[in-house]
C-alpha positions in Angstrom: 77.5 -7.2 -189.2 81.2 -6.1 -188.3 84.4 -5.7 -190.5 87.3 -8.1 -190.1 89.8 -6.6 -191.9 90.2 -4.4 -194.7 93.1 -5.0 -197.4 94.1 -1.7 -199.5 96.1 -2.2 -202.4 97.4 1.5 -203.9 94.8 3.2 -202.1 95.8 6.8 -201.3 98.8 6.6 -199.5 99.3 2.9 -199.3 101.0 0.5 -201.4 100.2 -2.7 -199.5 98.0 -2.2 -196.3 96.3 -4.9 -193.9 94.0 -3.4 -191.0 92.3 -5.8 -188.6 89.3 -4.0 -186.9 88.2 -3.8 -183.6 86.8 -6.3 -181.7 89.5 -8.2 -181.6 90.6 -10.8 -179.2 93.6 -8.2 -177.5 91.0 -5.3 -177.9 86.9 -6.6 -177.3 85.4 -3.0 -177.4 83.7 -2.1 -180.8 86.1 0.9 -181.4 89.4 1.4 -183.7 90.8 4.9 -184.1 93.4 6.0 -186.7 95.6 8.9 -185.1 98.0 10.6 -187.3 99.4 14.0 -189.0 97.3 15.9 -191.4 97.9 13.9 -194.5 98.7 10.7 -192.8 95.9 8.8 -194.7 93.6 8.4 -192.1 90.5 9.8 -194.4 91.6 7.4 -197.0 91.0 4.3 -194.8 87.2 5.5 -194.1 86.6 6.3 -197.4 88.0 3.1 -199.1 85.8 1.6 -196.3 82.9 3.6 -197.5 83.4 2.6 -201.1 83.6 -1.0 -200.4 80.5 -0.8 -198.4 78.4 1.0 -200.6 78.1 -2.5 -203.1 76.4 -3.9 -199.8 74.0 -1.8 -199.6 73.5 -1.2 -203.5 73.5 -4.7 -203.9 70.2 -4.9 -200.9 68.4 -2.5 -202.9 68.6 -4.0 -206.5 69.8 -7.5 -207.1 73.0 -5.4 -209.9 73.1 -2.8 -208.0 76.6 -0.7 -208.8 77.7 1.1 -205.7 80.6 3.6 -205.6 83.3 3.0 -207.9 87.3 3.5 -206.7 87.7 7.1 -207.9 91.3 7.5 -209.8 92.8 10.1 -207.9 92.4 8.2 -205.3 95.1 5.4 -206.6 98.6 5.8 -205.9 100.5 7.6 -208.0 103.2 5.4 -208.8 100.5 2.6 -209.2 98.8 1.6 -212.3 95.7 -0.3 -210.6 94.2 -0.4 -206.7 91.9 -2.4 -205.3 90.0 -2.7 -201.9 89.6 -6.2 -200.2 86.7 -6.3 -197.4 86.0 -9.6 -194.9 82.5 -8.6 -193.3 81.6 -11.3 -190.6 77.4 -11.2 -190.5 75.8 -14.2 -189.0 72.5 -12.9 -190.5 70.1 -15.9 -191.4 72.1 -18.8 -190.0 71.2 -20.5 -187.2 72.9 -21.3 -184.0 74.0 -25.0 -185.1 77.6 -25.9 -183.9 78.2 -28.0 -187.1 77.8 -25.0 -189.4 80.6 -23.7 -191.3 82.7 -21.3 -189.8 82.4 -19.9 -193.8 78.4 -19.3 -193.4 79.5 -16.1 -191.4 82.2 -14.6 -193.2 82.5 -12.9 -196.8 85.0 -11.1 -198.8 84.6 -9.0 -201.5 87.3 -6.9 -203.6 86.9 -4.0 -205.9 89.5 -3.3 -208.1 90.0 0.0 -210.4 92.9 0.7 -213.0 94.1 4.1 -214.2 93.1 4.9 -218.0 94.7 3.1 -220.1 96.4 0.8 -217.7 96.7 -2.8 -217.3 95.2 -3.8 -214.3 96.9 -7.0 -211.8 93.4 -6.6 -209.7 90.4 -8.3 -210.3 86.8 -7.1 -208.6 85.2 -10.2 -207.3 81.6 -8.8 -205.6 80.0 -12.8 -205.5 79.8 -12.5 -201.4 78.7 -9.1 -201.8 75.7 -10.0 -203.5 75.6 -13.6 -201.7 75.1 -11.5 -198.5 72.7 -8.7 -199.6 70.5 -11.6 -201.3 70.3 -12.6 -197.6 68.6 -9.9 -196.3 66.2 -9.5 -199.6 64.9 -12.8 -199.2 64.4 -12.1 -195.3 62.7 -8.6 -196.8 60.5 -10.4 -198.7 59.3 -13.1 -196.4 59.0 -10.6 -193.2 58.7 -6.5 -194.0 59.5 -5.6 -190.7 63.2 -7.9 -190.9 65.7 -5.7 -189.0 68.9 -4.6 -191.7 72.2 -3.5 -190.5 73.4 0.7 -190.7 76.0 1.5 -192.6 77.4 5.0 -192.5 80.0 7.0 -193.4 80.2 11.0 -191.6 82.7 12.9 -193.0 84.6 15.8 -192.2 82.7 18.2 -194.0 79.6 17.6 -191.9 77.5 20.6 -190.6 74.6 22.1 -189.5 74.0 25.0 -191.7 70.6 25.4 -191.8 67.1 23.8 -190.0 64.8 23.5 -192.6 61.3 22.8 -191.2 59.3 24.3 -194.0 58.8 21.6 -196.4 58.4 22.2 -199.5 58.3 18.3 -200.9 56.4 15.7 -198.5 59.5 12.5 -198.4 57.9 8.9 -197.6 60.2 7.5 -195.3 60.7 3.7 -195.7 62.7 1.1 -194.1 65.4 1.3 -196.6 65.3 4.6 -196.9 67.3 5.0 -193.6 70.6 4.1 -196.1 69.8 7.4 -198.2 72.9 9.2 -198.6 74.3 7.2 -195.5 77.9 6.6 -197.4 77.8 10.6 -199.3 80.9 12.2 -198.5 79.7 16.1 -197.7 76.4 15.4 -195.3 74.8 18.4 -194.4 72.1 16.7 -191.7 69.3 18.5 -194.4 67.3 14.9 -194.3 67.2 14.5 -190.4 65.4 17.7 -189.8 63.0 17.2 -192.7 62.4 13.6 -191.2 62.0 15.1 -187.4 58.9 17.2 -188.7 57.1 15.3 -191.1 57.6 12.5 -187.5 56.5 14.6 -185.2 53.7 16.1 -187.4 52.0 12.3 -187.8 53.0 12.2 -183.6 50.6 15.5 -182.9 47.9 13.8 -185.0 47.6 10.8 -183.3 48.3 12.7 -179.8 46.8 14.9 -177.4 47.9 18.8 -178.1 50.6 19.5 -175.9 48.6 23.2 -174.8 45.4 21.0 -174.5 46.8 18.5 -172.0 48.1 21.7 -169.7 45.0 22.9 -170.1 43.7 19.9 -168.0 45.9 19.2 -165.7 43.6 20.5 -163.0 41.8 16.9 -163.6 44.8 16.0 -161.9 43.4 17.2 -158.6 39.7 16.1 -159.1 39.9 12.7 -161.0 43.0 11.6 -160.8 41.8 8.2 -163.1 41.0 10.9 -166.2 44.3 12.5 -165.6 45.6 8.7 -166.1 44.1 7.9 -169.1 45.2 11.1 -170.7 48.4 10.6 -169.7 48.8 6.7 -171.0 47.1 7.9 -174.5 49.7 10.5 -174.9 52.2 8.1 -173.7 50.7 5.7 -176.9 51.0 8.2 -179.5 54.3 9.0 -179.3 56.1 8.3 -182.0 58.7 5.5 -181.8 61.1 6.3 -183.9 61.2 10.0 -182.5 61.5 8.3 -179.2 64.8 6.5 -180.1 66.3 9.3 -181.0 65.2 11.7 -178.1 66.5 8.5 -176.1 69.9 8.6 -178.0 70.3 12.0 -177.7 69.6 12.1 -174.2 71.6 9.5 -173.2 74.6 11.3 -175.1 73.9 15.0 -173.9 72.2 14.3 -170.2 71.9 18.4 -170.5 69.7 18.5 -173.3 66.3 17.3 -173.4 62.6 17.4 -175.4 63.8 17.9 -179.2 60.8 19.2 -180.7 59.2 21.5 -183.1 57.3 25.2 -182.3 54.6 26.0 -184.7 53.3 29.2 -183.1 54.1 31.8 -183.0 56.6 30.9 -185.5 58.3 27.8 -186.5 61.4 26.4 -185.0 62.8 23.8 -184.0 63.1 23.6 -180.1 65.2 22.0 -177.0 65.5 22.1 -173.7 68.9 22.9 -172.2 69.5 22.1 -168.5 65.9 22.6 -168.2 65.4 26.1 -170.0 63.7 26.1 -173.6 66.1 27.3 -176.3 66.1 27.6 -180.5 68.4 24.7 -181.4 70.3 27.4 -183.7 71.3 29.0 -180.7 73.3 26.0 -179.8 76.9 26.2 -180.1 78.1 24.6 -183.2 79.5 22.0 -181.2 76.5 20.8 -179.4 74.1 20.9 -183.1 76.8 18.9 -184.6 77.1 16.2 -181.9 72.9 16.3 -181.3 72.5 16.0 -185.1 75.2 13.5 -185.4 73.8 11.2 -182.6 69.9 11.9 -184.2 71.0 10.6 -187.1 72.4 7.5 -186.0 69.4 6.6 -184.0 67.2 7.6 -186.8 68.5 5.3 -189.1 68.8 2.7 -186.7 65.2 3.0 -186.3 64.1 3.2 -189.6 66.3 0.0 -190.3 64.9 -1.6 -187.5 61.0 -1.5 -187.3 60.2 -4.4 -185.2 63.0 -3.9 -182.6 61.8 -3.3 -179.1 65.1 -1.0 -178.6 66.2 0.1 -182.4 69.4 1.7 -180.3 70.6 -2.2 -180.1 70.5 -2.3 -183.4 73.6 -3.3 -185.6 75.8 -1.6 -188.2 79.0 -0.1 -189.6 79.6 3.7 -188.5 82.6 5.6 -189.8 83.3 9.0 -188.4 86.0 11.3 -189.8 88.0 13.1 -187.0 85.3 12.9 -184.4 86.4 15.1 -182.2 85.2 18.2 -184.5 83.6 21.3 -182.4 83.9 19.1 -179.5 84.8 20.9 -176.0 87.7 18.5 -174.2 85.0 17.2 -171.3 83.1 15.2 -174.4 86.2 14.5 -176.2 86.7 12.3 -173.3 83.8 10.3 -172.8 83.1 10.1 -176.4 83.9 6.5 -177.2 82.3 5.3 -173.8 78.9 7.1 -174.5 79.4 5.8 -178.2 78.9 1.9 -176.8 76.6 2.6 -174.3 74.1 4.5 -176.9 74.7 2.5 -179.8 76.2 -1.0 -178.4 75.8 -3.3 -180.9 77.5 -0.9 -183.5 81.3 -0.9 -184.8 82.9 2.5 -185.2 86.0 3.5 -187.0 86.9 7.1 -186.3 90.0 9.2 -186.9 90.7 11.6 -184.1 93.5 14.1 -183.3 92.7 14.4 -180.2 94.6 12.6 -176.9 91.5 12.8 -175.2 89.8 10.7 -177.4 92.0 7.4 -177.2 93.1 7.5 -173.9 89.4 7.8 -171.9 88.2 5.0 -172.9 89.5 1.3 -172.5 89.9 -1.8 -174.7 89.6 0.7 -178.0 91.6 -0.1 -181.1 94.4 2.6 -181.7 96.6 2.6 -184.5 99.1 5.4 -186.2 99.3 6.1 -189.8 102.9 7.7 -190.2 104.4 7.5 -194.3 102.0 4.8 -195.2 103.2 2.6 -192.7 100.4 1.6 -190.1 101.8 1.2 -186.7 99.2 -0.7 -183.6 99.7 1.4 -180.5 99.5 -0.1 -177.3 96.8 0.8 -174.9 96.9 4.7 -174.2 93.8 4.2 -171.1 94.6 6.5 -168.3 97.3 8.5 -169.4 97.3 12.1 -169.4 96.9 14.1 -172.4 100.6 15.2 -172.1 102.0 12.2 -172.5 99.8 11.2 -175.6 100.5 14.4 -177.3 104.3 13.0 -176.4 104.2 9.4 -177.4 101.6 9.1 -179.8 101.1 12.2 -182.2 104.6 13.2 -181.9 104.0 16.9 -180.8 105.3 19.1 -178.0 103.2 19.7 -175.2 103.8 23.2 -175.4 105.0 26.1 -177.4 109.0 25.3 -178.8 110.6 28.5 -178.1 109.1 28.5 -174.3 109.7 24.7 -174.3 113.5 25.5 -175.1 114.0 28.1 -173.1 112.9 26.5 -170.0 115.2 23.6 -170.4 117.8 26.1 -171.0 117.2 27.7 -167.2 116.9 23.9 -166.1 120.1 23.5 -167.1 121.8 26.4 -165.9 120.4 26.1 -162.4 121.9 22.1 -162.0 124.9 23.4 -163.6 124.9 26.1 -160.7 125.7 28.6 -163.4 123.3 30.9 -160.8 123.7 34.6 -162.8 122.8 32.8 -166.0 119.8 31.2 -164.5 119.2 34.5 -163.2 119.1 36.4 -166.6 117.1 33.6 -168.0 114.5 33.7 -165.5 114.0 37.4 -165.6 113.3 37.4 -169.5 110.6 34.2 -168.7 109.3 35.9 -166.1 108.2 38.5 -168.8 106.7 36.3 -171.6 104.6 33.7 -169.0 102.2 34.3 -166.6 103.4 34.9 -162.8 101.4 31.2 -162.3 103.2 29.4 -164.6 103.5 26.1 -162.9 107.1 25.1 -164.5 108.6 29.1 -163.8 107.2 28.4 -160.2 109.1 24.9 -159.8 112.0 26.8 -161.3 111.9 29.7 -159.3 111.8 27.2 -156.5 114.7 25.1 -157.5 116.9 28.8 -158.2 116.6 29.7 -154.4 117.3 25.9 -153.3 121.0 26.5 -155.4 121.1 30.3 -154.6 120.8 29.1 -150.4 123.2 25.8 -150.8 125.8 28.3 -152.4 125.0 31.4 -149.3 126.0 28.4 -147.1 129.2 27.4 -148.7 
C-alpha cells in the first residue's frame, strides 16, 4: 500500500493543493519531505493524511467504521467547506495477470467537512475506502495469519516520559491491535513498553533463565553437544516479535544492543550501550526517542504481520512530524538511508527542518511549503549544509550582524580602503574567536593589499 497523491481542498493553509508522493518515476526512493518555516503548513499535510487514513483502517475493523472526521478549525478561514482527496495504490488480493485493470490497484476516496451552518461544494465519497478494507476482511477471514499494511502517524508531540513496566491491566495483543492509537496525534510510546514486558515475560516462560544458562556454561568445556542443545532451545524461545524489533533497533543504532527487562533487584528496563549495561532512562532524550520510535515501527510491523518470515519487509504508510527532533547532526544524516534499509517496503512522509536530512540521502522527494504555495525542489544529494540552509530554507548561515559586518571588511579591503579595513578588523577581532576561519581568510587577504600597497 503506498499513497499516490493527496488533493487538499481548504485544508489549513491551502486553498487548492495537489501533492504526488514519493516513489515517483524522477524520485524511486520511498521518501518525500516537506521543508518549510514554522507555520508553512507542513503538519497540516500529515495530519490531513492522517485523517484520510484513519477510514482505512476504521473501515478494516468494522464493515461502517467512522474514522476521524475533518476537524473545523482545521478549514480555511475564508472557506466555507474542505475536503481531502486520497489515491492509495494497493495491489492487495489481485493477482499478477497482465490483462487486469490497471483500476484493480488504485482507489480514491474523499472526505469532505463544511463549517456550521454552511453549504458545502464537497461531497465525501468513502466507496473505495470500504471496497479496499473489505479486501483485507475477507483475506482475515479466510487466513488469520494474512499480513495487513501499517499505517502511522508520529507527531511532534511524541515523548518518552515515563517506562512503565509495572502493569497494572494485562492488554491482549492481537493482530489488529498493532493499529491502536497508530493515527493519535499526542503518542507518548506508553503501549510499546507495556507490550515489551508482557513479550518478553511469555519469552522467559518458554526460555531458559538467562542466570541459569551462565550458570552452565562450564558444559561448554565438558560436553560441548549439551552446551548445543541449550543454546538452540534458547535460540527457539525467543520471541519473534521481540526479535524484530531488537533487529530494527539494532540495525538503526549499531551502538545499542539487548533491549530487555531487569527484575531483580529492581525493575527496569535495560540496554546495552557500546557494550556496557545501562537503564534506558539514562539515555539521552534523543536516543529513547529514536529507539522507541524505531520499536514501535517494528512492533507493529510485526504484530500486523504474523506469518512473515521478516515482519521488517512488511508494508505501510508512516508519517513523521519533523523527524529530526532530539536528533544529534551525525543521525540527522543517515536518517532517511537507515529508514529504507530497516523498514524497506514502507513509504514515509516526514517534515524536517533540518539540511541534513534532505541532502544525505539520494532519490528522496523534497518539496517547500512557502504561503500555501508548494514548490518541488530539485535534488539537494551532496550539498553541504551551508548551501541548503541558503537555497532551500531561506536562512543565513550564520549570525546577521557578524554576517554583515564581515562583508563590510570584504569590501573595504578590495576597495583598498586599508585604515577602514583596519578598524573593522580590530572590532571583529574582539567579538569572534582568534580561529575564525572567514577573520583568518580576511586577515590574510588585509596583508596581501597592505604588501601590494608597501610596494607601490
Amino acid at each position: 500500500m503506498e499513497i499516490k497523491r493527496v488533493i487538499l481542498n481548504n485544508i489549513g493553509l491551502f486553498e487548492n493543493l495537489t501533492i504526488p508522493l514519493a516513489p515517483t518515476e524522477q524520485n524511486p526512493s520511498n521518501i518525500t519531505v516537506f521543508v518549510g518555516n514554522n507555520g508553512a503548513g507542513k503538519t497540516s499535510v500529515l495530519k490531513a493524511l492522517a485523517i484520510s487514513l484513519s477510514w482505512f483502517i476504521a473501515r478494516l475493523r468494522t464493515e461502517k467504521g467512522s474514522g476521524n472526521p475533518i476537524p473545523e478549525d482545521h478549514i480555511l478561514n475564508a472557506a466555507n467547506a474542505a475536503s481531502i482527496e486520497i489515491e492509495i495504490c494497493d495491489s492487495f488480493g489481485v493477482s499478477d495477470n497482465s490483462n487486469q485493470n490497471e483500476s484493480e490497484h488504485h482507489f480514491k476516496w474523499t472526505l469532505a467537512k463544511s463549517k456550521q451552518g454552511r453549504k458545502s461544494q464537497y461531497t465525501s465519497n468513502l466507496y473505495d475506502c470500504t471496497h479496499l478494507a473489505d479486501r483485507y476482511r475477507d483475506a482475515l477471514t479466510h487466513d488469520y495469519k494474512t499480513s495487513l499494511p501499517l499505517v502511522a502517524f508520529y507527531p511532534v508531540e511524541r515523548v518518552v516520559l515515563d517506562i512503565p513496566l509495572k502493569i497494572r491491566t494485562k492488554h491482549v495483543f492481537l493482530q489488529l491491535d498493532g493499529y491502536d492509537n497508530s493515527l493519535s496525534q499526542g503518542v507518548d510510546f506508553r503501549r510499546f513498553f507495556e507490550w515489551f514486558r508482557e513479550r518478553e515475560d511469555t519469552e522467559n516462560e518458554s526460555g531458559i533463565p538467562r542466570d541459569v544458562l551462565n550458570q552452565l556454561s562450564s558444559l561448554a568445556e565438558t560436553n560441548q553437544d549439551v552446551w548445543r542443545w541449550l543454546n538452540e532451545r534458547n535460540a527457539s524461545a525467543k520471541d519473534r516479535q521481540l526479535t524484530t524489533v531488537r533487529t530494527a533497533i539494532g540495525q538503526f543504532m549499531p551502538h545499542i544492543a539487548n533491549l530487555r527487562v531487569h527484575r531483580q533487584p529492581r525493575l527496569y528496563m535495560a540496554i546495552d550501550k557500546n557494550g556496557k549495561p545501562l537503564n534506558v532512562a539514562q539515555l539521552s532524550q534523543g536516543e529513547k526517542s529514536l529507539m522507541t520510535l524505531v520499536g514501535d515501527i517494528a512492533r507493529r510491523l510485526a504484530m500486523l504481520n504474523p506469518a512473515l518470515e521478516n515482519p521488517l519487509a512488511g508494508h505501510g504508510i508512516v508519517l513523521i512530524d519533523e523527524v529530526d527532533l532530539h536528533l544529534h547532526p551525525s543521525w540527522q544524516r543517515s536518517l532517511c538511508d537507515r529508514l529504507i534499509e530497516t523498514f524497506p517496503n514502507c513509504q514515509f512522509v516526514l517534515t524536517t527542518h533540518s539540511p541534513l536530512v534532505i541532502s544525505d540521502c539520494k532519490n528522496v522527494l523534497v518539496y517547500a511549503l512557502t504561503n500555501g504555495e508548494l514548490r518541488q525542489l530539485p535534488s539537494q544529494y551532496g550539498q553541504d549544509a551551508n548551501t541548503v540552509l541558503l537555497d532551500v530554507m531561506d536562512t543565513s548561515i550564520r549570525n546577521e550582524k557578524i554576517n554583515a559586518e564581515l562583508n563590510d571588511l570584504l569590501d573595504a579591503i578590495q576597495d583598498s580602503k586599508l585604515s577602514k579595513a583596519q578598524e573593522l578588523l580590530a572590532e571583529l577581532t574582539e567579538e569572534l574567536p582568534a580561529n575564525h576561519l572567514e577573520l583568518v581568510k580576511a586577515k590574510l587577504l588585509l596583508r596581501k593589499q597592505e604588501l601590494r600597497h608597501a610596494n607601490h
